[in-house]
N, C-alpha and C positions, 0 to 999 in steps of 0.2 A: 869497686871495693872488694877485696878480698878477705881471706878469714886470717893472714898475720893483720894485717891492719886495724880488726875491732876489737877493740877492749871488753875484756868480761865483766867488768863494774862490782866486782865485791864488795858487799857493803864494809866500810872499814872498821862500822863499831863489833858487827855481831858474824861477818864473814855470809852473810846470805845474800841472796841473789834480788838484788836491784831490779826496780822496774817501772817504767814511765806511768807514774801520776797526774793525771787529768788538772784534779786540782790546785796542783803545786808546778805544774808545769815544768814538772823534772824528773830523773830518775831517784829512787825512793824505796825504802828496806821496808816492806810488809809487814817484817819482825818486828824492828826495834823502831821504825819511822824514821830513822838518817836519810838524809838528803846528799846525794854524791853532787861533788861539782862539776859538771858538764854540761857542755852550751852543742846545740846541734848547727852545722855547716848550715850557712844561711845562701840562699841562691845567689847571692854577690858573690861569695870567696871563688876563685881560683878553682876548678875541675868539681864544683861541685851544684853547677848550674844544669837548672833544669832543663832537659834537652827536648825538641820538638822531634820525633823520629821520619822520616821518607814515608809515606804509606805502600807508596807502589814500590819502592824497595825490600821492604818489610814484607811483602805479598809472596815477591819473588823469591826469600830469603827467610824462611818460617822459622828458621835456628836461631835466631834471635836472641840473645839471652844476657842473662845478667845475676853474677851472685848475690843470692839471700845474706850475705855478711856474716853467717853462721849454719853449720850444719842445719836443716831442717827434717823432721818429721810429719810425714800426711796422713791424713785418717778420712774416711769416707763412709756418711752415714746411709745406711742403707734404706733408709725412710723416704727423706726427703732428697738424697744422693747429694746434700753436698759437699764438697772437698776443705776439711781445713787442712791449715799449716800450722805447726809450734816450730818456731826456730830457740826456744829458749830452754829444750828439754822436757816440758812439761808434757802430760800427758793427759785425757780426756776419760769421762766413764760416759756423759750421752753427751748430744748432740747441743750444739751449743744455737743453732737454731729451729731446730721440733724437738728438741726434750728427749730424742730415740736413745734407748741405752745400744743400740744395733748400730755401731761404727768399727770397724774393720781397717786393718792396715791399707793404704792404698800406696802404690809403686811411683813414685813422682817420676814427671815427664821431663827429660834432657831438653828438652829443646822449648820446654815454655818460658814464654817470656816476663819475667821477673819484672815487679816494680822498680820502675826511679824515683820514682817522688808518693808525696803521702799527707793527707793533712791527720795531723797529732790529735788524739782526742783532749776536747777540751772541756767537754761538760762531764763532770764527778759524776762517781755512784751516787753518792745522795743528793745531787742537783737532778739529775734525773729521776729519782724515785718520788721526789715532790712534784715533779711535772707530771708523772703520771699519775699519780694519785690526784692530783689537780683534773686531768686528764676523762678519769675513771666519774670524778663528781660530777663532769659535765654530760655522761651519758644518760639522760635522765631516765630511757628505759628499760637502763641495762639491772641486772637482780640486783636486790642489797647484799645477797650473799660475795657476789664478785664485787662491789665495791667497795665492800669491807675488809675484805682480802685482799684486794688490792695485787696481789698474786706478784711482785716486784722481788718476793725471793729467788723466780725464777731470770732475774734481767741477766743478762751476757754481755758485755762490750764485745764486738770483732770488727775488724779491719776489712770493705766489704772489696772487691777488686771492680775497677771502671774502667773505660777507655774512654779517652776525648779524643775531637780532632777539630783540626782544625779548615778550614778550607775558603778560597775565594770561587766566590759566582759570580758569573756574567751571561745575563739571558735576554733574549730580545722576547717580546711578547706580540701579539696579537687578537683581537676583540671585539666584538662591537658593542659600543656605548648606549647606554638606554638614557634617555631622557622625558623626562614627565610634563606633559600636557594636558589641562582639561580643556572639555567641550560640553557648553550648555546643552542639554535635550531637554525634550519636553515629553511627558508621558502623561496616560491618565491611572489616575489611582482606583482602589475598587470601587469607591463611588459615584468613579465615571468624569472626576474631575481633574481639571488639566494640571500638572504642575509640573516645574523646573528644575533640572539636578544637573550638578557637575558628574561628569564621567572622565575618568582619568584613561589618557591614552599614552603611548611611547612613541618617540619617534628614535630612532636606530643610525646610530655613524660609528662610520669604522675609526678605530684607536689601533696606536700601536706604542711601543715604548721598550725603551733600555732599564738593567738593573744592574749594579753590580754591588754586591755585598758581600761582605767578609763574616764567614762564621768564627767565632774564635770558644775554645773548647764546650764544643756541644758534646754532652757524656750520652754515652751507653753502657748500663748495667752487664758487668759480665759475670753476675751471681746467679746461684738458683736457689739458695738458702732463704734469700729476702721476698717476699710477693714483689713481681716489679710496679702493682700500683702500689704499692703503700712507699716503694720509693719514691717513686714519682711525687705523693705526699709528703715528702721530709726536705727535698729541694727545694733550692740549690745548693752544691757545694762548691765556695766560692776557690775552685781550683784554677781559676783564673787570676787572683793576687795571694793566694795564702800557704798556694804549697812549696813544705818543705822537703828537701834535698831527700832519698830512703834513707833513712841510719836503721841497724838492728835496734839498738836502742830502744825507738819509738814504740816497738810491736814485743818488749820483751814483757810478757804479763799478759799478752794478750792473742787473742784467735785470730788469724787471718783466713782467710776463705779465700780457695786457687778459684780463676775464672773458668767456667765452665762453654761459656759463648766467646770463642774462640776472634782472633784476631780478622780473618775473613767475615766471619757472621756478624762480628760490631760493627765491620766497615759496612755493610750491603745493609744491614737496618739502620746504621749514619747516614746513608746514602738517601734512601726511602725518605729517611727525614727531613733531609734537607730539599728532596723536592718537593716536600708537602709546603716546606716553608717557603721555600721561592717562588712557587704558584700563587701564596697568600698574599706575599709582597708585591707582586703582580700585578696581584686581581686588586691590590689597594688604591695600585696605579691609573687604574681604568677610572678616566674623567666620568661624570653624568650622573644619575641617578640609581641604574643598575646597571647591567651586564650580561652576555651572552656568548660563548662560543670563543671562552679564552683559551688560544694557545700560548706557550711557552715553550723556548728551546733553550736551555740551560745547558752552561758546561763550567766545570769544576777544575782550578788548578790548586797547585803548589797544597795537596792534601797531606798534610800530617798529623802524627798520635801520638798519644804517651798513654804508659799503663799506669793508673795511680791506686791508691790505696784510701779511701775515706770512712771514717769512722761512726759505725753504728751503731747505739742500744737495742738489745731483743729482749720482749717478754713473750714466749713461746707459751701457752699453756692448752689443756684440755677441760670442755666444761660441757659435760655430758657424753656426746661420742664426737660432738665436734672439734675440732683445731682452728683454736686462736693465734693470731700473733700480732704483737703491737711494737713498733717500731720508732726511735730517737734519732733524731741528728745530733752525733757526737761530737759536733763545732759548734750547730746551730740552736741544737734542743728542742727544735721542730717537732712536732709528734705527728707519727699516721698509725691507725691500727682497729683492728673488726674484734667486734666482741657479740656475747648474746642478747636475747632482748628475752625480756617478760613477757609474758601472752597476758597473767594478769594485770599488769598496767599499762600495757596497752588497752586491755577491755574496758579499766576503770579510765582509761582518760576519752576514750571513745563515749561509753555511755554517759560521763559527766557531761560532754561537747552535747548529745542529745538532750539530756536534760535544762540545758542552759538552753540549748535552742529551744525547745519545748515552753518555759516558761517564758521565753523572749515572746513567742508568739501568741503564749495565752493572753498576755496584758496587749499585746497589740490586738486584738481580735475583742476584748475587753472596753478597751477605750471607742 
C-alpha cells in the first residue's frame, strides 16, 4: 500500500476527519456522527491476503518493511519509554499508557518492520467502561474511594504491536516410565501390636516415542507500554481466523504503539516457548503412572511470522505513590488489571473470620 492509494475520508457532511468506530464498525465523523461508506479489504480479495513472512529470511534481511499508508508521527514517553505512532496527524499531551505528561519527539526507524494485518477494535468506549466498572465492583478489597471513581476517565484505546509464528515440530523423546505397585508389610504400632499396610513401590521401563506438532500463530508481545502479565490475562487474540488485511483507516483515531522487542528477541522467546511446550507434550506421552529422566530432541521447520496489530483498552492511574494499570481486550472485552487494597477491610474481614471462629468454638466446647 502506498500513500496515493489511501483515501483521506473527509467527512462529507461537516469536512472532519473520519475515524474507525468500534461500535458501528466503521469509519465515523466525531463531529457530526456521519457514517462514510467503506468496507475494509477482506483477506479473500486479490493482493490483499494475509501473508505468512520466511523467519530465517526475515533474520537475514532486518530491512524489512512495509508502508504505514500515511505519513506517521512518533512520540516516546520517557516514563515508561514507550513508543507511539499517529499516522492520522494527531498529537498527544501524556502518555497514553502511564499518564506521563514527559513524551518527546522520537526519530522513527527506516528499517522497522511495519504491520500487515490487525484485528479492528470492537469493543466501544462505553462497552468497556461497564466492564470495568463491572470489574472494579468485584474487587471486594479494593477502597470505596477507587470504586467509586471508577477512574475510566483515564481509558485509552491503542493498537498494541505482536508477533506470531508459526512453526512445525518433530521430536523423538526418551524416559523411563514409572509404574505403581503395592506390597503388603507388616509393622508394629506404638503399642507394640502388629499390623498390615500397603506400601506403594515403582517399578521403572524404559519409553520412548515420536511427536510432531504444528504450532500455528503462537504471539509474542513486542510492547513495553502494557505489563506483559496483564496481557497474558486478556488472551487470546483470535488472530488465527479474524485478522484483517492493515488499512490506515483502522488505526485513524487512534494510538499505536511501535514494538520495542525486536524481531530477533520474539523469535528466541518463541523459541524458548515452544520448547517448554514440546517437552510438555512429551512428557504427556510417557505411558505409566509417573516418570523420570525425559529427554527430548526437537527440531523446528518451515518457521514463519507476521507482525500484527491487536486492540487494547488502558486505565493507567495513580493512587498514592503507587501505578495502577488495568487493561481490556478490544475484540474480546477480556479484563486484566492490579489495583490497591484496603488495610482496613482487610482487618475487618480478618477479625470478623476470628470472631466467627471464636463463637463456633465456644458452643462447641459448650455442648
Amino acid at each position: 500500500m502506498n500513500n496515493a492509494t489511501v483515501a483521506k475520508h473527509p467527512c462529507p457532511e461537516c469536512g472532519g476527519d473520519l475515524q474507525w468506530n468500534a461500535a458501528r464498525q466503521a469509519l465515523v465523523c466525531p463531529y457530526c456522527g456521519t457514517a462514510a461508506a467503506w468496507s475494509p479489504a477482506q483477506p479473500a480479495d486479490p493482493g490483499t491476503a494475509v501473508i505468512e513472512h520466511d523467519l530465517e529470511t526475515a533474520l537475514r534481511n532486518p530491512a524489512i518493511s512495509r508502508d504505514w499508508g500515511e505519513k506517521r508521527r512518533e512520540v516516546q514517553c520517557q516514563s515508561c519509554h514507550a513508543i507511539s505512532v499517529f499516522v492520522d496527524g494527531r498529537v498527544a499531551q501524556r502518555c497514553d499508557f502511564c499518564g506521563s505528561p514527559s513524551i518527546i519527539a522520537h526519530e522513527a526507524q527506516k528499517d522497522a518492520i511495519t504491520p500487515q494485518s490487525l484485528l479492528p477494535f470492537k469493543i466501544s468506549e462505553s462497552q468497556v467502561r461497564d466492564l470495568i466498572r463491572r470489574w472494579y465492583g468485584t474487587r471486594w478489597f479494593a477502597p470505596d474511594k477507587l470504586k467509586r471513581a471508577a477512574l475510566t476517565d483515564t481509558l485509552h484505546g491503542v493498537y498494541s504491536p505482536y508477533w506470531t509464528f508459526d512453526a512445525q515440530a518433530d521430536a523423538r523423546w526418551t524416559a523411563e516410565a514409572g509404574y505403581y505397585y503395592y506390597v503388603s508389610e507388616t509393622y508394629r504400632d506404638a503399642q507394640g501390636n502388629t499390623r498390615t499396610r500397603q506400601v506403594r513401590h515403582v517399578r521403572w521401563e524404559p519409553a520412548s516415542g515420536q511427536l510432531a506438532h504444528f504450532f500455528d500463530d503462537t504471539l509474542v508481545p513486542g510492547t513495553v507500554g502494557v505489563q506483559p502479565e496483564l496481557l497474558a490475562g486478556i488472551e487470546p487474540f483470535p488472530t488465527t481466523t479474524d485478522l484483517q488485511p492493515y488499512s490506515p483507516e483502522f488505526v485513524r483515531g487512534w494510538t499505536v504503539e511501535r514494538y520495542q522487542i525486536d524481531l530477533r528477541k520474539a523469535s528466541e522467546l518463541n523459541l524458548a516457548d515452544l520448547q517448554q511446550q514440546v517437552r510438555a507434550l512429551c512428557s504427556a506421552q510417557v505411558p505409566g503412572d509417573t516418570q523420570r529422566n525425559l529427554e527430548v530432541d526437537a527440531r523446528y521447520r518451515g518457521r514463519t511470522f507476521k507482525h500484527v496489530l491487536v486492540p487494547v483498552w488502558i486505565v493507567s492511574y495513580t493512587y498514592g505513590s503507587r501505578r495502577f494499570q488495568i487493561v481490556a481486550n478490544g475484540y474480546t472485552g477480556k479484563i486484566a488489571g492490579k489495583h490497591p487494597y484496603s488495610w482496613v477491610k482487610i482487618l475487618f474481614a480478618v477479625l470478623t473470620a476470628l470472631i466467627v471462629a471464636g463463637v463456633m468454638l465456644y458452643f462447641l466446647d459448650s455442648q
